[in-house]
N, C-alpha and C positions, 0 to 999 in steps of 0.2 A: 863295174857300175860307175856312175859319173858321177861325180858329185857335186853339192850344191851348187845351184848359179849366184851370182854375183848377187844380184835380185833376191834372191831368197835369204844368203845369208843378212842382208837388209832388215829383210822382214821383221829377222828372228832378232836383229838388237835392238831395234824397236820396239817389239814385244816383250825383251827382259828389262828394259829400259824405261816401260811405262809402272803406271800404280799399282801398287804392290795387291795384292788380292782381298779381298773384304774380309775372308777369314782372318790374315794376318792382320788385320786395321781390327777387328775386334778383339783380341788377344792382348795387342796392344792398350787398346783401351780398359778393359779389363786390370793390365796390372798397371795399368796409373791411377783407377778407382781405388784398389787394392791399397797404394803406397798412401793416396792422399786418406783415406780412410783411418789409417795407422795414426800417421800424423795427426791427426783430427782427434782422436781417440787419445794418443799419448797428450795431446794440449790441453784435452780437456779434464781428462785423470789429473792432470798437474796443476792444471787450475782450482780444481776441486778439493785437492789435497793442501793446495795452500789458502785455502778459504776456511777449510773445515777439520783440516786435521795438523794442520801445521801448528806453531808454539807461535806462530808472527803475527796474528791478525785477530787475537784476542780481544776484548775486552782488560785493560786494566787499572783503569782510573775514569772517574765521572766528575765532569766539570759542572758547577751550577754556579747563575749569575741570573740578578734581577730580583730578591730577594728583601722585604724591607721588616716585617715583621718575623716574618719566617726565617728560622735560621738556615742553614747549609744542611743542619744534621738533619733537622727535621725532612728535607726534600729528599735528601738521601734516603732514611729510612722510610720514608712513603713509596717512592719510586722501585726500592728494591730491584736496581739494574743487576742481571746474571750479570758479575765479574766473573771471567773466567771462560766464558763462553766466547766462541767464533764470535766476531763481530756483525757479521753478516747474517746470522741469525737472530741477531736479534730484535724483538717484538716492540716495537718502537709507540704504537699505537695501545700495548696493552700498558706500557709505563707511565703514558699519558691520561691512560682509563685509572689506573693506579693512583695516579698524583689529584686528579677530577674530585676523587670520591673521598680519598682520605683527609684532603687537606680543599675545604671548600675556601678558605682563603684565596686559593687561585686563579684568575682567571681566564689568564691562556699561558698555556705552555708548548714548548716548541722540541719535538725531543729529536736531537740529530747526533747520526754517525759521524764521528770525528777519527778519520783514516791515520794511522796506521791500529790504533787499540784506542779509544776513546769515546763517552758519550755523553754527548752536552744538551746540560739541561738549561734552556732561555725562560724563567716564568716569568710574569706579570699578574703581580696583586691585585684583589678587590681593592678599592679606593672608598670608603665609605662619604655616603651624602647626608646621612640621617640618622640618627639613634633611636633605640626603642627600649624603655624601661624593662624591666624583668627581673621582680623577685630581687629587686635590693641591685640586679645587673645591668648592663648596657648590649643591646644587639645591637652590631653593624651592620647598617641595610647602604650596597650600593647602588649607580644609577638606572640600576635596570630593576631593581625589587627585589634583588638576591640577598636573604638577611642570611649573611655568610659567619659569623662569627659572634660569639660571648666572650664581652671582656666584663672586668671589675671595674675599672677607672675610665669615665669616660674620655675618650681622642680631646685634644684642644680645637679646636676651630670646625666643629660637627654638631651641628642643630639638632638639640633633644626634639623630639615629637612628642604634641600633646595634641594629644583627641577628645575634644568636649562633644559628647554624646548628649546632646538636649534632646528630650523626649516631649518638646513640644516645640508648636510653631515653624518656622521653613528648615531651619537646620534638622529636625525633625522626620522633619518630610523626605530632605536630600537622604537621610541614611538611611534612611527605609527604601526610598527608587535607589541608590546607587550603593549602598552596606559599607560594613567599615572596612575592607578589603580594598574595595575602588578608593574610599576618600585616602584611606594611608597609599596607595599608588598616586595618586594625585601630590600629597604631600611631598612624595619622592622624586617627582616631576618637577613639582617646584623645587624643593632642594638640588636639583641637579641643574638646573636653567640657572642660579645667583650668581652672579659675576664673584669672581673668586675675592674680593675685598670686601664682598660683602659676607662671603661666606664665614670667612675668615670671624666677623665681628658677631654672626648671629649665636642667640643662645638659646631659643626655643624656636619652632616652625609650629603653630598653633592652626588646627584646622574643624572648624566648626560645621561647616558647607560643604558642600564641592566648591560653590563658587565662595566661600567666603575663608580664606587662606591668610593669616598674619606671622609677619613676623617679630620676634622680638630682638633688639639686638643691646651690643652695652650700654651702659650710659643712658638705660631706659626710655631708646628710641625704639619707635615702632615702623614697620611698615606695612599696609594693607594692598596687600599682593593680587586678591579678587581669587579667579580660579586657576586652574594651571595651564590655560592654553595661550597662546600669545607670548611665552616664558624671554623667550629674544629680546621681544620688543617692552617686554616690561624690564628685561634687565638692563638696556640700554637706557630707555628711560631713568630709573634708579639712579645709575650710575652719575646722569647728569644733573637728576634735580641734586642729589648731596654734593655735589661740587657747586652747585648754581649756591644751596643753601646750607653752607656746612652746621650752622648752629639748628637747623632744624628739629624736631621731638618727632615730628611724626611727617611719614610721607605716604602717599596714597597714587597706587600706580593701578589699579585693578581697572583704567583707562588708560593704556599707555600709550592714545593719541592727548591723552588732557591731564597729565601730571599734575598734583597737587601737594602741597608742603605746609604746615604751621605748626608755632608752637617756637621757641628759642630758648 
């Protein structure tokens, strides 16, 4: 018998010579899924392991800063951060629910993971604008109406409130349409608008009205504030009639396109 032509053996290296077969391209692919899979698998056991089960990435120290009444210890024991725990588990929004409720002094807090084991606590105190009598005490009310705290002694440079309740005539009138609820938000309003040298000198914030808000400051000057809205433009005003008139008694801004001043 003859054997192959020249031609034909052609054919045939051609044909072992082209692409390998679809079965073999599947097999193949298969155990490169297989390898990358593994890999995949082992990365993530080990990531996992050192997030959660490893001694490295604990919890073991909490930083706190921003703190002016409140001491360290106290944030600490409010917060009650797991020491000891995976860092990455841990509940960052429940510490901050934690710090809200126990210590309303607060009023923002920032609570962040600090890599490799650490968690830092950023607060910012209430600021008070206002005081409020109570049973021999003083409530801290700040700019938003938040009466955040009871202390004994009152702050230096923080306007007592005093609420005259007339049960006749327009003052009268105003706490009946707006209650004492609005006028002491009103008064808080004002106390928060004073240019900070004035705040500094007042000793009472005296609120009879809505619109009829005074102050009292040292040295037995007064000033007649009006009601609480316009607060900019009366503090600006303010500002400049007592420079304009420093021996002034009394000033009257509850116009503060038409500032007025008397009295030496």
């Amino acid at each position: 018998m003859a054997g192959p032509t020249t031609a034909e053996r052609g054919d045939r290296q051609q044909e072992s010579s082209g692409p390998p077969p679809a079965g073999r391209l599947a097999k193949r692919r298969l155990r490169l899924l297989v390898v990358l899979t593994a890999v995949l698998l082992f990365l993530g056991g080990g990531t996992t392991w050192v997030l959660y089960g490893s001694g490295w990435l604990r919890v073991r120290h909490v930083s706190i800063s921003g703190t002016r009444m409140l001491t360290p210890a106290d944030v600490r024991e409010a917060a009650s951060v797991p020491v000891g725990q995976p860092l990455v588990s841990v509940d960052t929004k429940a510490i901050e629910d934690r710090l809200r409720r126990k210590l309303p002094r607060i009023d923002t807090v920032d609570v962040v993971r600090t890599w490799p084991s650490g968690i830092s606590l950023k607060i910012t105190e209430r600021t008070p604008v206002l005081l409020v009598r109570k049973s021999g005490n003083f409530v801290e009310v700040d700019d938003q109406g938040v009466r955040f705290a009871t202390v004994s002694q009152a702050p230096k440079g923080v306007p007592l409130l005093e609420l005259t309740e007339s049960r006749s005539g327009s003052a009268a009138a105003s706490l009946r349409r707006f209650g004492t609820d609005r006028l002491v938000r009103e008064a808080v309003r004002v106390a928060g608008d004073l240019p900070p040298a004035v705040a500094r000198e007042a000793r009472t914030l005296r609120i009879r009205s809505y619109d009829d808000v005074q102050l009292l400051l040292g040295g037995g000057r007064v000033v007649a504030w009006g009601s609480g809205e316009n607060g900019r433009a009366k503090a600006r005003a303010l500002t400049a009639l007592m420079k304009a008139v420093p021996g002034a008694r009394h000033f009257d801004v509850s116009v503060p396109t038409a500032p007025a001043s008397a009295g030496s």
